[in-house]
C-alpha positions in Angstrom: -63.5 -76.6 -85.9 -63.0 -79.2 -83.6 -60.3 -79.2 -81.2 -57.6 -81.9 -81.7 -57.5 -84.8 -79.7 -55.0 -87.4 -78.9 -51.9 -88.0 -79.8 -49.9 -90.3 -82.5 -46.2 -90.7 -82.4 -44.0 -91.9 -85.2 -40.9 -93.7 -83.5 -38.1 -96.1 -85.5 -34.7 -96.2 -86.2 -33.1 -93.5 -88.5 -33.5 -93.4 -92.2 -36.9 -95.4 -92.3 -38.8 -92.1 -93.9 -40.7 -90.8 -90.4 -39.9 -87.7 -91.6 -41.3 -88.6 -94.7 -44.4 -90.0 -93.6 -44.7 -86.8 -91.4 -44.6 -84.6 -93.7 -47.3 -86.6 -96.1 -49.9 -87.3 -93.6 -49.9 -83.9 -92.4 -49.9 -82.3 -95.5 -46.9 -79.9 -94.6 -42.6 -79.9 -95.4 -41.9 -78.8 -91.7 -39.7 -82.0 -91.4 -36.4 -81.9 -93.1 -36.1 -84.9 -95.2 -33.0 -86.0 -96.5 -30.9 -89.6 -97.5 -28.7 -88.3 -94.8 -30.3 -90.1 -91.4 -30.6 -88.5 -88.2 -31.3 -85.0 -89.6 -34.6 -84.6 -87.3 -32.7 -84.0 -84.1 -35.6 -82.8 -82.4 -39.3 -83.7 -81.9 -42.2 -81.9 -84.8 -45.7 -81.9 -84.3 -48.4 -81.2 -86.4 -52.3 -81.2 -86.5 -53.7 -84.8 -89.0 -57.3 -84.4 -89.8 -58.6 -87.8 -91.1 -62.5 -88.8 -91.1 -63.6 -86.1 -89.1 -61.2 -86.7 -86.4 -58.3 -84.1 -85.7 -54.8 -85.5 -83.6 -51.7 -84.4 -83.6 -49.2 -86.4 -85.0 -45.5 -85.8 -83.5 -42.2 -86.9 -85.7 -39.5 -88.0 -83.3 -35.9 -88.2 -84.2 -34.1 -91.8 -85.0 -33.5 -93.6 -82.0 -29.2 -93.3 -82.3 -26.9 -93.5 -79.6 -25.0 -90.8 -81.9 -27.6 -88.1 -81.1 -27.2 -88.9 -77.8 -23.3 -87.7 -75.6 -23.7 -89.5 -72.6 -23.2 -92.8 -73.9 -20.7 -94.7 -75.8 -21.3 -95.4 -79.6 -21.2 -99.9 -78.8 -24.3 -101.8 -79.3 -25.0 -102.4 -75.8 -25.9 -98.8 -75.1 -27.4 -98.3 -78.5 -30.0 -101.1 -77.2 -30.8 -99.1 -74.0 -31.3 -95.8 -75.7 -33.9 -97.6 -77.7 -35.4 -98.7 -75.4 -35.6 -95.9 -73.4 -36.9 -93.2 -76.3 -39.9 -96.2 -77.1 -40.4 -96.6 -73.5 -41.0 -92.7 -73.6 -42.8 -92.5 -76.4 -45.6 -95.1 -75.4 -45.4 -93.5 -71.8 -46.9 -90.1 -73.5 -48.6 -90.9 -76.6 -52.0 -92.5 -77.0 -51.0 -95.0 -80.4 -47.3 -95.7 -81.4 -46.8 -96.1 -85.6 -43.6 -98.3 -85.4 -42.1 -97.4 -89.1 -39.7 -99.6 -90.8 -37.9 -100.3 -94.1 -38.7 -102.8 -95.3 -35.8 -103.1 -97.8 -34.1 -103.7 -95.1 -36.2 -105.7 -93.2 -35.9 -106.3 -89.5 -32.4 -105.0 -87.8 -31.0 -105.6 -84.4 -32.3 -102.1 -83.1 -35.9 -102.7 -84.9 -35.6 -105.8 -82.8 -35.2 -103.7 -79.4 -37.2 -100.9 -80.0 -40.3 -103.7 -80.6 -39.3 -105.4 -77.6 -40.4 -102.6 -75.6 -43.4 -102.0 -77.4 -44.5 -105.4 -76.8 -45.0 -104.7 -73.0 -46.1 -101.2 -73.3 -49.9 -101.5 -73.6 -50.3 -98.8 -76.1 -51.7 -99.8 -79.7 -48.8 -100.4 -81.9 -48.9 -99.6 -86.0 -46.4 -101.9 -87.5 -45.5 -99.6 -91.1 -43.5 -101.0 -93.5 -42.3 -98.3 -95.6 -40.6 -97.3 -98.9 -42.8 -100.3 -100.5 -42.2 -98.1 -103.4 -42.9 -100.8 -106.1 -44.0 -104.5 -106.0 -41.1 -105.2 -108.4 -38.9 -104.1 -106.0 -37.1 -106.8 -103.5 -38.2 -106.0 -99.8 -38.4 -108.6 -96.5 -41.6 -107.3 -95.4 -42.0 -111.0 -94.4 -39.9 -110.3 -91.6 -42.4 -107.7 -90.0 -44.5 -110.1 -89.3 -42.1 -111.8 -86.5 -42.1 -108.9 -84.5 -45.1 -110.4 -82.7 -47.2 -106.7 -83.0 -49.9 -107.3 -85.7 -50.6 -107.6 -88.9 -47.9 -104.9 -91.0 -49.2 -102.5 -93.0 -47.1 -101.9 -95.8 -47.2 -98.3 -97.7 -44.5 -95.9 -99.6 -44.5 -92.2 -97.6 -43.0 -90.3 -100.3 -45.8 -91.8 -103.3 -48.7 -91.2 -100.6 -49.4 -95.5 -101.3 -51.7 -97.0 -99.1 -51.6 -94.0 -96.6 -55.4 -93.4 -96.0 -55.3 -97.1 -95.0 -52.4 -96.1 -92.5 -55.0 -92.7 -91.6 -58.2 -95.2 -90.9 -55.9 -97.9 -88.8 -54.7 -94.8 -86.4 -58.3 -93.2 -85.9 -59.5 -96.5 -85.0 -57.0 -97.1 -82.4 -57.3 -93.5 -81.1 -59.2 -93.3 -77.9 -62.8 -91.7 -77.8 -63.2 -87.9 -78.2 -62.8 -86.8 -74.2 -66.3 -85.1 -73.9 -65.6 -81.6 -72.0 -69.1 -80.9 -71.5 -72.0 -79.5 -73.5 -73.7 -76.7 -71.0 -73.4 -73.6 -71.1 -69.9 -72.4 -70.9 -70.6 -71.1 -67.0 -72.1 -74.3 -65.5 -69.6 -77.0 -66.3 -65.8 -77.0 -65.1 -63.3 -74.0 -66.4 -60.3 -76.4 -67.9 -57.1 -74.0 -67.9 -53.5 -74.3 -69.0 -51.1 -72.9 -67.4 -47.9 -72.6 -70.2 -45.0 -71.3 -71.0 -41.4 -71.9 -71.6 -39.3 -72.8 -68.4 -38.3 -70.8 -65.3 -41.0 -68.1 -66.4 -42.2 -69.0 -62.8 -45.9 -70.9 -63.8 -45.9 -73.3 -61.2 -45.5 -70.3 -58.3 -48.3 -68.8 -60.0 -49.8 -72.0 -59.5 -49.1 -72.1 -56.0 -50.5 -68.2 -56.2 -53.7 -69.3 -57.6 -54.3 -72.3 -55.2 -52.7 -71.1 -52.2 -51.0 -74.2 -51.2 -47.6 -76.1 -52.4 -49.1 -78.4 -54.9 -46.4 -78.4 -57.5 -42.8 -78.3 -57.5 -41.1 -75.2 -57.3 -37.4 -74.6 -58.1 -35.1 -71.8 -59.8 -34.3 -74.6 -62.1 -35.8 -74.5 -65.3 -37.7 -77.7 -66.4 -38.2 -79.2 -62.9 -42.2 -79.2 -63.5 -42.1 -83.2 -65.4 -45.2 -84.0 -65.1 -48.6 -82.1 -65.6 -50.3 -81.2 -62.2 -53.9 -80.8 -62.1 -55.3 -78.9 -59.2 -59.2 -78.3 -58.9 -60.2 -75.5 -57.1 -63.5 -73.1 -56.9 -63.7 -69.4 -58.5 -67.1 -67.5 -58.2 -69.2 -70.9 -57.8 -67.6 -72.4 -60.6 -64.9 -75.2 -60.9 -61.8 -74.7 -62.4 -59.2 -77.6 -63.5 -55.4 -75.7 -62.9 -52.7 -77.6 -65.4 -49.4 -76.9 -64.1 -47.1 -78.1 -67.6 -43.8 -78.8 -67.9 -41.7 -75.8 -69.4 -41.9 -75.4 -73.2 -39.1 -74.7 -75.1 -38.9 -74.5 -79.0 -38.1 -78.4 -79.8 -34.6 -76.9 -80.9 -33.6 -76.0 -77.9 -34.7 -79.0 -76.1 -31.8 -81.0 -75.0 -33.2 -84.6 -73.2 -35.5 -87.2 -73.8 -37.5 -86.8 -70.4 -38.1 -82.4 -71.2 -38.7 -83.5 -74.9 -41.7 -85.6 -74.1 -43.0 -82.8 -71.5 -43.8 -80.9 -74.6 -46.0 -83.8 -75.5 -47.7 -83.7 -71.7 -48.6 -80.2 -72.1 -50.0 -80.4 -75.5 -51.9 -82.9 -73.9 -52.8 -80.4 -71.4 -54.1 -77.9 -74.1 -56.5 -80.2 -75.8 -58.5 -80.8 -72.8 -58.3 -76.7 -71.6 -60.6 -74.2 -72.6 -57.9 -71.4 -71.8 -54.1 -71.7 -72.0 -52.7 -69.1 -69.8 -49.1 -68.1 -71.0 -46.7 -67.2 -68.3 -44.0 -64.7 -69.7 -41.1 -63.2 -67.7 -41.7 -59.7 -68.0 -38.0 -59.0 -66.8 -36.6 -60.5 -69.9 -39.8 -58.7 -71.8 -40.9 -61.0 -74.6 -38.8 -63.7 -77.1 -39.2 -66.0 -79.2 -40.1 -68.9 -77.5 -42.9 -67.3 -75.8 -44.6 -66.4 -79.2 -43.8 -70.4 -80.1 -45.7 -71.7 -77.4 -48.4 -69.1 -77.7 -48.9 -70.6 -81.1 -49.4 -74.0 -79.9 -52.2 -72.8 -77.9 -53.8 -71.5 -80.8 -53.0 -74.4 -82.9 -54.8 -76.4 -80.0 -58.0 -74.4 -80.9 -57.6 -73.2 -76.9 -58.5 -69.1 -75.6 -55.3 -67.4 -74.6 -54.6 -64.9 -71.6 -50.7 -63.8 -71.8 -49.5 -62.9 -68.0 -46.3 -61.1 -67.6 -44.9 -62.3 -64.2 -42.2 -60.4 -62.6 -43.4 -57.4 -62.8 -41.4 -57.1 -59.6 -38.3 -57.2 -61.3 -39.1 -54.8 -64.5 -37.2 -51.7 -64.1 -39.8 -48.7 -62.3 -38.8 -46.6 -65.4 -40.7 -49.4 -67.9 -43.3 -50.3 -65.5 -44.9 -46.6 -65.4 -44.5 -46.1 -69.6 -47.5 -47.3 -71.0 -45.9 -48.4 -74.6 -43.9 -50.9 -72.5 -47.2 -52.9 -72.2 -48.3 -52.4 -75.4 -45.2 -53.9 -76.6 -45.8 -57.1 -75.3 -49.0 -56.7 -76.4 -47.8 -56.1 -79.9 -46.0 -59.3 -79.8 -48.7 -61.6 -79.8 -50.1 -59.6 -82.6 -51.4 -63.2 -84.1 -53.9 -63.3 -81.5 -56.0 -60.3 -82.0 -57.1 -59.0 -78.8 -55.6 -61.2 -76.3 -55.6 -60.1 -72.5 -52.5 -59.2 -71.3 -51.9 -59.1 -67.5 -49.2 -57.5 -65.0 -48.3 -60.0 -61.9 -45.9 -61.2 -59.7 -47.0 -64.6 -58.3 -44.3 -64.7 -55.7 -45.9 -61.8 -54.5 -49.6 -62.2 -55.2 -50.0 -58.8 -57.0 -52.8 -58.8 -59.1 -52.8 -63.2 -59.3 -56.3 -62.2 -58.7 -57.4 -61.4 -61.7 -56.0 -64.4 -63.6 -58.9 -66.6 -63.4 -61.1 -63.8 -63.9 -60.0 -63.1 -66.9 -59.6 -66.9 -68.4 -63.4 -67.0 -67.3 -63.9 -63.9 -69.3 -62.1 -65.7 -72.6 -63.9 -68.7 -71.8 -66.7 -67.6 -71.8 -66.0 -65.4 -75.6 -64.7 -68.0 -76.9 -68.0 -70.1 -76.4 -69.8 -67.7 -77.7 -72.4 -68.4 -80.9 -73.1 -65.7 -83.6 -76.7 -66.1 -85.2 -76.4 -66.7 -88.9 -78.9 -63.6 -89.5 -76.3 -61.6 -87.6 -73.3 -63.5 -89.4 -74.4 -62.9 -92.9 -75.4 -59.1 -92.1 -71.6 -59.1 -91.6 -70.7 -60.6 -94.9 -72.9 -58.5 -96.6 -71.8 -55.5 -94.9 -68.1 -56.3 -95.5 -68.8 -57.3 -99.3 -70.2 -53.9 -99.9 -67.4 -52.6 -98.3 -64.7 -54.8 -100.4 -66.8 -55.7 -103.4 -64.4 -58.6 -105.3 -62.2 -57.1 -107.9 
């Protein structure tokens, strides 16, 4: 299966049905939807396969100064926060489906939001939604004074007219990056280096390269941008992502860290390894299992690296189960490397791109069908069906 490959944002006010149209395309309920608006307070993304062609498509909470506490509730600041979240959102995504309703036709804030799309230079999808019934009244007419092409018009929750919304947003989706077709130790190693914030990836970065490329600071969520940093392991290049901290989207708490989870999802469809930097002090939570999922989900190899070793009690470090309990929490990712490091230090930082090389290289790797189907009938004979 392919790996997915750009990225589609659905933006608008609250209440047009985002969630709705989310949660259609993709097939999946993992948006609440509900009359009440505003309930998707944080950003959902999920893998669309249309034609072939597999993107993620990200639902974004309704752009409203009330899910936002540094700003007054009057309509001048309710413009700027528009702006702001569209100005974001073409910044990081690669097509923008501006969704409206078109019972309602064209508001004030629809009128901001578009303003900023205009000037963007990112395809724009103008989506008229909940065009439920023909008999109902609507003023899709006003869509088309928005001055961002033709409006497509379609009802999320009936599934109308939504593979013509499908085919409009693989067209405008950039070519497939090619990431090379030799063999999986002659072109350039592409790794991710991810994680939740202030697990201490980009001083493993600085580790790995041995200079200060990125930005390093106790502060959690510093790293913005995604870094890249090419440097040469055993003969072979090797792309070094340096991502912004990932956090589960619940706990993300401003527009700027919520579309660095977009960045390094970016990062992970063009790596062939994500390497997941855990603080081994705090052992493993939740969040680290969430982002080790999106690795997966990105179709990338995995290495997990517990950094800090330094700071794990002596007591832990010598028991043997304490490793295999971090081990055991990736237990969705059969086999997965698991390393011991301190990157302030340099212990064992060595090792890292060793072992991405070593996934790399698996995860390349082609069965014969002869030596597939001896499998199957092997594992048949085993588990003959009931």
């Amino acid at each position: 299966m392919a790996s997915p490959s750009g990225i589609v944002a659905i933006i608008g006010r609250p209440n047009t049905g985002k969630s709705t149209l989310f949660n259609r395309l993709t097939g999946s309920r993992r948006a609440i939807v509900d009359e009440l608006s505003g309930l998707t307070r944080d950003r959902l993304y999920s893998i669309a396969e249309w034609r072939g062609r597999r993107f993620t498509l990200v639902d974004t909470a309704g752009l409203d100064a009330r899910s936002r506490r540094d700003i007054p509730g009057d309509m001048a600041a309710l413009a700027r926060g528009a702006q702001e979240q569209a100005r974001l959102a073409i910044q990081e995504a690669d097509v923008c489906c501006f969704v409206l309703d078109i019972r309602d036709g064209v508001t004030p804030l629809d009128d901001e939001v578009a303003k900023t799309l205009r000037g963007g230079g990112k395809p724009v999808l103008v989506v008229g939604n909940k065009a439920d019934s023909d008999r109902d009244p609507h003023y899709a007419h006003e869509l088309h004074g928005l001055g961002l092409g033709e409006p497509m018009l379609i009802s999320a929750l009936q599934g109308r007219d939504t593979g013509d919304l499908l085919d409009a947003m693989v067209d405008a989706l950039p070519p497939v990056e090619d990431n090379g077709t030799g063999p999986p130790d002659a072109r350039e190693l592409r790794v991710a280096i991810i994680g939740r914030p202030n697990t201490g990836k980009s001083s493993l970065l600085n580790a790995l390269v041995g200079e200060e490329r990125a930005l390093v600071s106790p502060v959690a969520g510093t790293t913005r941008d995604a870094v890249d940093t090419v440097v040469a392991h055993d003969g072979r290049a090797v792309r070094l992502v340096d991502t912004a901290g990932l956090r589960r989207r619940g706990a993300l708490d401003t527009d700027v860290e919520r579309y660095s989870v977009l960045r390094a999802l970016r990062a992970l469809e063009r790596s062939d390894v994500g390497v997941l930097v855990i603080d081994a002090s705090q052992g493993v939570v939740a969040q680290d299992r969430h982002v080790a999922g999106y690795a997966v989900d990105a179709g990338a190899g995995l290495v997990i690296t517990a950094n800090k070793w330094d700071l794990v009690p002596e007591s832990d470090r010598a028991a043997p189960a304490f490793l295999k309990t971090i081990g055991a929490a990736f237990d969705f990712v059969p086999g997965v490397p698991v390393l011991t490091l301190s990157a302030t230090q340099r212990r064992n930082v060595g090792k890292v791109l060793d072992t991405a090389a070593q996934v790399a290289t698996a995860r390349a790797t082609r069965i014969p069908t002869g030596a597939l189907n001896q499998l199957m009938r092997g594992a048949l004979d085993d588990h003959p069906p009931q």
